[in-house]
N, C-alpha and C positions, 0 to 999 in steps of 0.2 A: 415054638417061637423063641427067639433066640432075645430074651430080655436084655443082657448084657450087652449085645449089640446095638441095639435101640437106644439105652441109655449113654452108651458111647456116641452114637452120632448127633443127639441132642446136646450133649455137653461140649461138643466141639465150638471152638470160636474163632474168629481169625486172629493171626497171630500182629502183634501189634510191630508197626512199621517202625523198625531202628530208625530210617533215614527222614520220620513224617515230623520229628522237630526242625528239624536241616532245613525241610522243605518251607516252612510254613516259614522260616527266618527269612529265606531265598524270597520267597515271593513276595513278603512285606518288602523286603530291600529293590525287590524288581519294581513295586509298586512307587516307593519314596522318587527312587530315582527316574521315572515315567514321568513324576509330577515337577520332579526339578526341570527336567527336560521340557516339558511342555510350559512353565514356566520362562523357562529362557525362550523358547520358542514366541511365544508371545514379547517379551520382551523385547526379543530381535525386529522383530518384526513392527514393534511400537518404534523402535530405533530409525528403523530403516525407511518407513513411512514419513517422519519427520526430517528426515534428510532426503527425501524425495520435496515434500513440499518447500523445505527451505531452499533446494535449488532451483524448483518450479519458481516462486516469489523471486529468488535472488534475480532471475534471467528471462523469465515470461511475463508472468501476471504478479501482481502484488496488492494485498490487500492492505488496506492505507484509513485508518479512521480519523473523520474530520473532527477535530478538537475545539471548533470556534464557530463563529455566526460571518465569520469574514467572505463565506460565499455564498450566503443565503440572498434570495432563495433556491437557488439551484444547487447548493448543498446544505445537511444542516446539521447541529451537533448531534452524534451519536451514530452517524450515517457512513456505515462501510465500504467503501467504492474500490473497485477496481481498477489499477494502472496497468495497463497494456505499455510492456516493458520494451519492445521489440518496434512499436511506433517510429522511433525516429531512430534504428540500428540499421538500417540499410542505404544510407543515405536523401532521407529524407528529413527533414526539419522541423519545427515547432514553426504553425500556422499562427495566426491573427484569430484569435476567436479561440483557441484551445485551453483548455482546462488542464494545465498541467501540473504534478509535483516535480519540487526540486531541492537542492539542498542550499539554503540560502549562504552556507558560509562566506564568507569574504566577501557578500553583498548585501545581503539582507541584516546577518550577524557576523561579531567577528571570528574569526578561527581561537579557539578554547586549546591554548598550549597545556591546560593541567588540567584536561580532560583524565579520569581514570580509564585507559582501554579497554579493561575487564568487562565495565560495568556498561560500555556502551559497547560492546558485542555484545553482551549478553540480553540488553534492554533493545537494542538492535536487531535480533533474532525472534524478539517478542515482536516487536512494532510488524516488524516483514509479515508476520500473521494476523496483523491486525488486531490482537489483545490486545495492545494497552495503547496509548497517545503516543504521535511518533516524538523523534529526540526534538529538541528544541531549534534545530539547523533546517528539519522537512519544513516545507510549505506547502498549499495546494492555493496555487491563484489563475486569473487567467489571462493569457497573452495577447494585449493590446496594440503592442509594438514590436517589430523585428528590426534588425541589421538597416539601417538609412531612413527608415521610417523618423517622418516628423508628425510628432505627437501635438497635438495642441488644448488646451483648457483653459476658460470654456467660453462660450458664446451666450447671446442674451438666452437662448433657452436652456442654459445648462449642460450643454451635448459639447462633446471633443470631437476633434477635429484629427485626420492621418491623412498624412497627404494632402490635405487642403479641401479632403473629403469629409463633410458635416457626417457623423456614426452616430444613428441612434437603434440604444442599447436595450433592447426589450426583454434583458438579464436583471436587469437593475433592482435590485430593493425597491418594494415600493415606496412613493417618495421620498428617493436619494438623487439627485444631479450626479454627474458625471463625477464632479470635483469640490470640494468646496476651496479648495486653494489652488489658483488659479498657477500652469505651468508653460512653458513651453521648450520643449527637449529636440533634441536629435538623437535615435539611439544609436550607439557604437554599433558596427559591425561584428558580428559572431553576437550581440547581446540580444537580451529583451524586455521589453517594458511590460513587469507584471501590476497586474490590479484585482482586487475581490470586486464581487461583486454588490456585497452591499458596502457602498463607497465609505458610507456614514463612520463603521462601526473597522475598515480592513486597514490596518497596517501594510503598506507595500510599497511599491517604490518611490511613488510622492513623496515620503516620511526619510527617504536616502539622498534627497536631489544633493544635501551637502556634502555628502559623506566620499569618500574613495569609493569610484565606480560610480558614481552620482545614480545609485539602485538599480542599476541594469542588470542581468542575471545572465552570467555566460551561457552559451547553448547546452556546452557540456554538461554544468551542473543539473540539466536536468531530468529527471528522473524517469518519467515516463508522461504515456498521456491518460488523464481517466477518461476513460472507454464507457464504463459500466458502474448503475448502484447495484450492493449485492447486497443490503440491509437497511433500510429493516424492509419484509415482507413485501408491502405495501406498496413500495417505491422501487422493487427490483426489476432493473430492465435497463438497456441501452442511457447512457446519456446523452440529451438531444444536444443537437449542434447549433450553430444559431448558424446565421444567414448575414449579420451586421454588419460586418467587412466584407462584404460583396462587391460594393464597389469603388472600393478603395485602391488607387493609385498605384503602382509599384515607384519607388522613390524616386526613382530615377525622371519619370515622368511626371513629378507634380509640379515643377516649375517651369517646362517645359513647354 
């Protein structure tokens, strides 16, 4: 038996890899930059989602949170609602009875010439998603009056009057009248006569009769129609319509 042969093949090892530092640098570096990669990957994609939804908001739907008790009870603070932006884009207009937002400037408030723009893109790109309180120009009230529409306020039981058609309003606050300061308007053409619904407690066009535009709200300015609540829980579903202006007059015909 060939000892020294034996002993030779026992003592063999493998020979250690020149290239097995290289490697191991290589594949940490493969590994770093996998993770940057997927990193940006995510990131991109955080990007790209947020400029999906910000154009979905800008042009479809937009998420709008009620700041006040001015349309309670049919909206209430804290409550997310949905404006269907596309409403009145094809030629169709803001109805009697609709729940709209809009931007009050130049009716509701005045136009803010030392506005910062920065700060109202920026806070303006929040509101669209509905985080935070919209700018102080949004409203959400609902349309009373259209274009020739004569408004009236109020009658012995409190109820307004369009058209010469007695409206009662089964939106109302409970125990709020219609009015407590008594009006009677014609609205401009292209305009409209907004009001909350809890009368008691809403700043709206009543509060402008003096002012430039005596509170009417161009058609233009407004934003869309709320469609839908989409918070909290509880309350998520369809906003109901009412039926109140039903049988109300077109202008033309109420004195007629």
């Amino acid at each position: 038996m060939d000892t020294q042969a034996q002993h030779s093949e026992r003592d063999r090892s493998p020979e250690p890899d020149a290239g097995s530092g290289e490697g191991s640098r290589f594949s940490r570096t493969r590994a770093r930059l996998a993770s940057v990669l997927s990193w940006r990957r995510v990131l991109a994609g955080a990007v790209l989602a947020t400029v999906a939804l910000l154009l979905f908001s800008s042009y479809v739907v937009q998420p709008f949170l009620i700041p006040s008790r001015s349309m309670e009870p049919t909206l209430q603070v804290g409550d997310r609602v949905l404006v269907n932006k596309v409403a009145y884009r094809f030629g169709a207009e803001p109805q009697r009875g609709d729940v709209v937002v809009f931007d009050g400037t130049g009716s509701f408030v005045r136009e803010d010439l030392d506005a910062n723009p920065l700060t109202g893109l920026v806070r303006g790109a929040a509101a669209s998603l509905g985080l935070v309180e919209p700018a102080d120009t949004d409203f959400v009230k609902r349309v009373v009056g259209v274009g020739g529409d004569r408004v009236v306020c109020c009658d012995a039981e409190g109820r307004l009057a369009v058209n010469g058609t007695v409206v009662d309003e089964p939106y109302l606050y409970p125990g709020d009248t219609a009015s407590r300061a008594p009006f009677d308007i014609v609205v401009s053409a292209g305009t409209l006569w907004m009001m909350g619904d809890h009368r008691s407690r809403s700043s709206d066009s009543r509060d402008r009769l003096g002012s430039p535009g005596g509170g009417m709200v161009p058609v233009e300015r407004v934003t869309g129609r709320v469609d839908w609540l989409g918070w909290p829980p509880a309350r998520v579903g369809p906003l109901a319509g009412t039926g109140a202006f039903g049988d109300v007059r077109a202008p033309g015909a109420a004195h007629g």
